[in-house]
Structures are given as structure tokens and as C-alpha cells.
C-alpha positions as CSV (number, residue, x, y, z in Angstrom):
1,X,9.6,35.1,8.5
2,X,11.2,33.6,5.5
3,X,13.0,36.1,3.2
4,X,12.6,36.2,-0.5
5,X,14.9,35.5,-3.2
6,X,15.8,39.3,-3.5
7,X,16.4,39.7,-0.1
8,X,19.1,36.5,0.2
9,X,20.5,37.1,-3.1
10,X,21.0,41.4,-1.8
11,X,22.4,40.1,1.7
12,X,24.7,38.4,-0.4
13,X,25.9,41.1,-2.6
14,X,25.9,43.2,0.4
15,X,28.7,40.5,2.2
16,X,30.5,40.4,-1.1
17,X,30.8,44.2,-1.9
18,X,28.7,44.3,-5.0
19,X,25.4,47.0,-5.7
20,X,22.2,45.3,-4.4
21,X,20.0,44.3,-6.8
22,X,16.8,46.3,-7.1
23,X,15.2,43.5,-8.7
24,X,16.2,40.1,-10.6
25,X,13.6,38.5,-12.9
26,X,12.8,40.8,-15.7
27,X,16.5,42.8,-15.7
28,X,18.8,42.4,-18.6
29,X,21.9,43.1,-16.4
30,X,24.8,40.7,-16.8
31,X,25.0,40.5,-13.1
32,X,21.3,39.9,-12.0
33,X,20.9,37.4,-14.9
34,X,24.2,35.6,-13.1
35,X,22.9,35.8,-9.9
36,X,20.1,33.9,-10.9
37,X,22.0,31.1,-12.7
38,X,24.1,30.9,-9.5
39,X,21.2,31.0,-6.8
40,X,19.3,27.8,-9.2
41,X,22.9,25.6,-9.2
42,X,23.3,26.5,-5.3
43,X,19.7,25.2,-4.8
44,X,20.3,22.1,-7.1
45,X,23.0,21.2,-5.2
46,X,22.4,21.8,-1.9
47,X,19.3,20.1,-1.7
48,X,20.9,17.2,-3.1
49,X,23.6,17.1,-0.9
50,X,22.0,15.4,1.8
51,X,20.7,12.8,0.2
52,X,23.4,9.9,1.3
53,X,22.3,10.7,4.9
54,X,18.6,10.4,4.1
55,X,17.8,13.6,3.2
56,X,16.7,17.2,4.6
57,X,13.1,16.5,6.9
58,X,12.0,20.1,5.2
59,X,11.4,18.0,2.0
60,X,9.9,15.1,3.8
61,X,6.9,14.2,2.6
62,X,4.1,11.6,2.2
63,X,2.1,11.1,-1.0
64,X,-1.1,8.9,-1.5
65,X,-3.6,7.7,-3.9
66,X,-6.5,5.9,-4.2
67,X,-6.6,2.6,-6.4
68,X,-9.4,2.5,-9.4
69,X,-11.3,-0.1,-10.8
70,X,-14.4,-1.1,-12.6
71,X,-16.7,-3.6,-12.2
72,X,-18.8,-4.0,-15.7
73,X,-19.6,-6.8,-17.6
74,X,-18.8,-8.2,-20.9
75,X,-18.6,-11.0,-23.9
76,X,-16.0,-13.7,-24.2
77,X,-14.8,-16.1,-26.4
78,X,-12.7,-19.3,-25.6
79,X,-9.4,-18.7,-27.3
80,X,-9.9,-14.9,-28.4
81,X,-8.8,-11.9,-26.6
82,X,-11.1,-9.7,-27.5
83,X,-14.1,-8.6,-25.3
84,X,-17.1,-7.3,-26.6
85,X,-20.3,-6.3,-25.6
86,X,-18.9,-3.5,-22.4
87,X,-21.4,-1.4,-21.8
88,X,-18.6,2.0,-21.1
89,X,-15.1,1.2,-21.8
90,X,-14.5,5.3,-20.8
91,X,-11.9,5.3,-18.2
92,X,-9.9,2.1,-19.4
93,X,-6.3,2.9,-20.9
94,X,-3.8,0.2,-22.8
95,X,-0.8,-1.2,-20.8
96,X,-1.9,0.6,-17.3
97,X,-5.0,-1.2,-16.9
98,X,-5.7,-5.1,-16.3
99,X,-8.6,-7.5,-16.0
100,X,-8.6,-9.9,-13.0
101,X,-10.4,-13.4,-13.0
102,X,-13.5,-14.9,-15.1
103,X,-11.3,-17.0,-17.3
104,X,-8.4,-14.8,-17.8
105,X,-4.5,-15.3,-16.7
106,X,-2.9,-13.2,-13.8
107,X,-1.4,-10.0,-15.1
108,X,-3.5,-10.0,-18.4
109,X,-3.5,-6.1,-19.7
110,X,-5.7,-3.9,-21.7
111,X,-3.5,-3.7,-25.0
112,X,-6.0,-1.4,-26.5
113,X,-9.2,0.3,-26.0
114,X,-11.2,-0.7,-29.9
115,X,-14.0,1.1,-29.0
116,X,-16.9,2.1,-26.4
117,X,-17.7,-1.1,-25.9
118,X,-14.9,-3.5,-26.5
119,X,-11.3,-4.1,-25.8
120,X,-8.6,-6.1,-26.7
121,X,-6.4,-7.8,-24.0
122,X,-2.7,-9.4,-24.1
123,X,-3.7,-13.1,-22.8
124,X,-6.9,-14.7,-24.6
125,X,-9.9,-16.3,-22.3
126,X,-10.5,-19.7,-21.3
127,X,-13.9,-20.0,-21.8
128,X,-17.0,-18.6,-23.4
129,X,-18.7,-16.3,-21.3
130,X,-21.9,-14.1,-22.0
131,X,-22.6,-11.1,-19.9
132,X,-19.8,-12.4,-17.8
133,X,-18.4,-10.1,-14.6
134,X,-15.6,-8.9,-15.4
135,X,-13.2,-6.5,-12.9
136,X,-11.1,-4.3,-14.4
137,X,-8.0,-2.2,-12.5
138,X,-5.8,0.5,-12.9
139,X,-2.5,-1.2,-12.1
140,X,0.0,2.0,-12.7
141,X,0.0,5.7,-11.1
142,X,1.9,8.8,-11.6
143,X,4.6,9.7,-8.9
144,X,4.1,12.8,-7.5
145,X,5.8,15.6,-10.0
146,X,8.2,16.8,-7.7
147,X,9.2,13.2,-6.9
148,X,13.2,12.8,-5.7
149,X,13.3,9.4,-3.9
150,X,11.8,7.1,-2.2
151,X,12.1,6.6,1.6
152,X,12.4,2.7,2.1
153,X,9.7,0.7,4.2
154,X,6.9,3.8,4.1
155,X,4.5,1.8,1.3
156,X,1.1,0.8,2.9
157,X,-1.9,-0.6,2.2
158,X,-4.7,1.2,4.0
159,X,-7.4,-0.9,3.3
160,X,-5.1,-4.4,4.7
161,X,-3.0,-2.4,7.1
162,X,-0.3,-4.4,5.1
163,X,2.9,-3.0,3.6
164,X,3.9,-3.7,0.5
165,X,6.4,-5.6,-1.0
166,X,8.6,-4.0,-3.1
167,X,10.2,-2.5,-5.4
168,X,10.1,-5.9,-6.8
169,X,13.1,-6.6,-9.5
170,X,12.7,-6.6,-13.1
171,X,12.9,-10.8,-13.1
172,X,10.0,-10.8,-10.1
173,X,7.7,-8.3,-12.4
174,X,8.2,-10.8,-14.7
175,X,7.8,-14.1,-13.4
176,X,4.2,-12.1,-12.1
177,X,3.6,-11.3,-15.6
178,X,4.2,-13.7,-17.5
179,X,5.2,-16.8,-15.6
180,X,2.5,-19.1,-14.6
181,X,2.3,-18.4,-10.7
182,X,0.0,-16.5,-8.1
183,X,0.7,-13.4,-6.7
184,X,-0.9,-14.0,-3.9
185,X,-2.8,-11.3,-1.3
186,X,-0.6,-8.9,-0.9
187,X,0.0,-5.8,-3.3
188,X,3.8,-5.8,-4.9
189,X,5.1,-3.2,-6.6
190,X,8.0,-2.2,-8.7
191,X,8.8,1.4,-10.9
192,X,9.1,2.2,-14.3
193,X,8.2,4.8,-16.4
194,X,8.1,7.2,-13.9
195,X,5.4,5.2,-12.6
196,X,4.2,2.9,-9.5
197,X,3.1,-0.2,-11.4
198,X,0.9,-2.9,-8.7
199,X,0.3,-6.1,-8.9
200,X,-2.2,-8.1,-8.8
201,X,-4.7,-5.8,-10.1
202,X,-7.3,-3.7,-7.9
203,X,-10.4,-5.1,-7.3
204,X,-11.7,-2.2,-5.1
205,X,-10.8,1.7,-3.7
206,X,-8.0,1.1,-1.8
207,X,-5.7,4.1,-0.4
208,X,-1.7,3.8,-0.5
209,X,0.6,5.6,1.0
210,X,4.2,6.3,1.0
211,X,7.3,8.8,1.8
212,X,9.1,10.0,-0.4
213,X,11.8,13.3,-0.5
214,X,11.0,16.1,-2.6
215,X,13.5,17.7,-5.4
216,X,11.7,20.8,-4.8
217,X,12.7,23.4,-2.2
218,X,11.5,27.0,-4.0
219,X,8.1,27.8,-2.5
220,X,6.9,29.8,-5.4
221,X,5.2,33.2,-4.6
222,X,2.3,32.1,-6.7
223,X,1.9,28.9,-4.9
224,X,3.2,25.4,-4.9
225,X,6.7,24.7,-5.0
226,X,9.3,24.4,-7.6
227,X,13.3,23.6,-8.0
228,X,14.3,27.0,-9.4
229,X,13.8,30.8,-8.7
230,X,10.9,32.2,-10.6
231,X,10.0,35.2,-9.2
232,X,11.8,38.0,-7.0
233,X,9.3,36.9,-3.8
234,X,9.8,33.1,-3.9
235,X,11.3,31.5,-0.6
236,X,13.4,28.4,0.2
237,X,12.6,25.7,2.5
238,X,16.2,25.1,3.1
239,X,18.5,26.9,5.3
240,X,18.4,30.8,4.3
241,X,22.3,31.5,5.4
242,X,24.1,28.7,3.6
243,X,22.2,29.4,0.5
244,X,23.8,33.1,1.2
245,X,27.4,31.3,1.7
246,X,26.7,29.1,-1.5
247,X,25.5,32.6,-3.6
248,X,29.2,34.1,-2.5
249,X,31.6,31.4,-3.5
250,X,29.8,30.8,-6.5
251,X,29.8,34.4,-7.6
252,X,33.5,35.5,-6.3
253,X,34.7,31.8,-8.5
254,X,32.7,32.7,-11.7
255,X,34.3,36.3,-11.1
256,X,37.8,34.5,-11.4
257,X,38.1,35.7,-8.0
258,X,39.7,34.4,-4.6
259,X,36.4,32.6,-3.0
260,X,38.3,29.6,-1.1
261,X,37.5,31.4,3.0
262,X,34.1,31.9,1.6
263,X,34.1,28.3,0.4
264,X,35.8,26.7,3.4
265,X,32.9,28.4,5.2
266,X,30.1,27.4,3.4
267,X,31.6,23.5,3.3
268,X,31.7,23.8,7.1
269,X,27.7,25.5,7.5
270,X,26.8,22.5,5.2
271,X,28.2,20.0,7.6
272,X,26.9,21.5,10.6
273,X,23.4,22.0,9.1
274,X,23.2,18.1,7.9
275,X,24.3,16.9,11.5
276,X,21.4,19.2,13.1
277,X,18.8,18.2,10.5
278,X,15.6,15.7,11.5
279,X,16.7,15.2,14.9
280,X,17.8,11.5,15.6
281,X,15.5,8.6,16.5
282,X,15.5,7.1,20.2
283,X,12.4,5.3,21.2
284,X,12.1,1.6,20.7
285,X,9.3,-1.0,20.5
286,X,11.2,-3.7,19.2
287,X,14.2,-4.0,17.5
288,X,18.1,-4.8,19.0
289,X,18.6,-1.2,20.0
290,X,21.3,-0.7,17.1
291,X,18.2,-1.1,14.3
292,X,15.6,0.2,16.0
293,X,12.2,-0.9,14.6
294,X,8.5,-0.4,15.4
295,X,6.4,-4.0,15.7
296,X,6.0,-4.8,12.1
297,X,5.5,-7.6,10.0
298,X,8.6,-10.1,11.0
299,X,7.4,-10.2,14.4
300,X,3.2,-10.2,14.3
301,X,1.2,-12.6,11.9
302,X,-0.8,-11.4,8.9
303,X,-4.1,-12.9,10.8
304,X,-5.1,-14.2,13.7
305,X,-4.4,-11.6,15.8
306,X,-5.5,-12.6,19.3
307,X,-6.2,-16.5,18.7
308,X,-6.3,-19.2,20.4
């Protein structure tokens, strides 16, 4: 059973020869408020600390989302980027929102929302149009809020079964934007803002997935998790006993005190704990045996699967 913050932070005052702690959050004591600030840099560290080899598989996880669109219809006017005449604009936003086909360029935006029933768009139309169809898509999504990094190769396409290319560069989002040039079928992808940004634009409900490695290894007592101590009775995710090591030299340093056995110890817990960490992969279905690889998309066609 995992212990709680209290408990790890009293084994470790117990090691060092300090009083235990009766409690942390909500005393005034020098020494509690210390142990605090020490266990939150031990945590922001040591879960960083794996990150060149990949990360710890504790904060492994996958996140997905489900594209949005809307099909509606709408007035347009050869040479003006203004359409009128929507019946609901609710739901569209400027900048993270586009409009696909009818008369209007790849990658044209919503630049603003003028009302219920009309918006303004950054490329004008074509053509005149009257109750035209008109498909508009959300084309950028939040990344989850305790996002750290990606995990490279893990974006999919549900709907396809294709993966996506990406992150594109800032001259490829470009070119797609503003260049005159397809994007062709499959969804691309680069970040900014904090934000997964597609392209083209969704014309449907379409589920994507990816991995990605959490900056957040407090389980909070009150639930979900979080990249600092909050309360007495949160718990780590991470290895309980070098967070106990990390607590000591930390403390006996700040103390002005000799903490380097204690540190050599921890340094050496670490390195152990990363080499034991996820396991190591094996099986192969393709690949050279040195880069191991699943069938995928360099050695199967996009269609035609099975022809003659």
C-alpha cells in the first residue's frame, strides 16, 4: 500500500535523527515548511530525471480526443470574406476553427465570430454562393494539463487507422497555410500554443490518439494528480525510497551539513531504479533486430490491402 507524504517525509526524519513531524500542511514550523519545499524540488527533479532515457512507465500515458465540426450552411460573395446568412455560429471560435471547400482556399480560418449568424474568414471566396454547404472544423485542441512530452510515433487516426505525420516544422505549417498546395488525405500536425493544431480541417468525428509522459507524479488525496504535495495524505507514483534518500541529502545540504554518503546513495538508487524501469522490448514483427519495429506504414500500402 502506498504511503503518504507524512509517512515518507517521517521515515525520513526518522533516518536523519530529526523529531517526526505530526503533520506538514497547515504548521508554521520552520522545519515542516522546509520539508515541504524539499519533498516538491525532490519530486520535480526526480521525475525529470529520466526523461533522456524515455521516461518513467508510471507516467506513461495515452491521451485522446475527438475531432469537431459542423456542417451548416451559409451566404457568399465572390471576392468577400464574409459569410452571412449561418443559421448558429455557437460553437465556432477565431483562429482554431477553419472552413473546408465550396469556393474557399485550404487552411482558410475563422478570424472572427461577427455575430449569430455570420463570420469573417482570413481568405475571401471564389464565387457567389446562396445557401451554399459549408463544413466547418475545429483544427486546434488543448494538450492534456499535466502534459510533459510527447512519446514519438504514438499519433493515430482512428477513423483511417493512419498515423499522422508530424510535428510538421514551422516552414511545412506554412507552406499548408499559406502556400498554394494540397494537403492531401492524411491529418498533419504540428504544436503551438500549447496546442495540437491539424491540418486539413475536420470534416467528421474522428478519434486521435497519442502517448505522451506525464509531469505529474502526486496522486492527490482528493483525486487526480498533481506535481506538488498538497496535503499530508497524497502519494507518489514514483519510487517511495529514493524520494526518502532525495528528502535526506536535501535536508542535511540545506542544514549546511555533511550529506555526500547520503547523496552518493541516492545517485546510486537513481541509477538502479532507471535501469529496472519499463522493462525492455524483445519481440519483433519486422524491423533489423537492432530497431525493432511493428509492421507499419514503410512496409504495407495505404490501400489495397489484399489486391490483385
Amino acid at each position: 500500500m502506498p504511503r503518504s507524504f507524512l509517512e515518507l517525509v517521517q521515515q525520513a526524519a526518522d533516518e536523519i535523527g530529526i523529531p517526526r513531524p505530526t503533520s506538514l500542511f497547515g504548521n508554521v514550523g520552520d522545519t515542516e515548511r522546509q520539508l515541504i519545499a524539499l519533498g516538491n524540488r525532490e519530486v520535480k527533479e526526480f521525475s525529470a530525471v529520466a526523461n533522456k532515457n524515455g521516461g518513467w512507465q508510471n507516467l506513461h500515458k495515452e491521451y485522446t480526443f475527438t475531432t469537431q465540426f459542423l456542417a451548416t450552411t451559409g451566404n457568399t460573395t465572390a471576392d468577400s470574406a464574409v459569410i452571412t446568412n449561418i443559421p448558429s455560429t455557437a460553437g465556432l471560435v477565431a483562429d482554431t476553427w477553419a472552413i473546408s471547400g465550396n469556393g474557399f482556399q485550404a487552411g482558410t480560418r475563422i478570424v472572427s465570430v461577427d455575430s449569430a449568424t455570420q463570420v469573417t474568414v482570413s481568405n475571401a471566396c471564389l464565387s457567389t454562393q446562396t445557401g451554399v454547404s459549408l463544413t466547418f472544423g475545429q483544427i486546434a485542441y488543448s494538450l492534456p494539463s499535466d502534459f510533459e512530452f510527447f512519446i514519438d510515433k504514438t499519433f493515430w487516426d482512428n477513423k483511417f487507422k493512419w498515423a499522422l505525420i508530424g510535428p510538421i516544422t514551422a516552414q511545412e505549417k506554412q507552406i499548408l497555410r499559406y502556400g498554394v498546395v494540397a494537403s492531401g488525405p492524411r491529418n498533419k500536425f504540428y504544436i503551438r500554443q500549447n496546442k495540437m493544431w491539424l491540418d486539413p480541417s475536420p470534416t467528421d468525428n474522428t478519434l486521435i490518439a497519442y502517448d505522451y509522459y506525464s509531469n505529474a507524479p502526486v496522486a492527490a488525496d482528493a483525486g487526480g494528480y498533481s506535481n506538488v504535495w498538497t496535503t499530508d495524505e497524497d502519494t507518489y507514483l514514483l519510487d517511495e525510497d529514493v524520494f526518502i534518500q532525495g528528502l535526506k541529502w536535501r535536508f542535511l545540504r540545506a542544514k549546511g551539513l555533511d550529506y555526500m554518503e547520503e547523496y552518493e546513495t541516492y545517485n546510486a538508487d537513481v541509477q538502479r531504479t532507471i535501469a529496472r524501469d519499463g522493462g525492455s522490448r524483445d519481440l519483433s514483427l519486422g524491423g533489423d533486430g537492432f530497431n525493432v519495429q511493428f509492421l507499419n506504414g514503410y512496409n504495407i500500402p495505404d490501400t489495397g490491402f489484399g489486391g490483385q
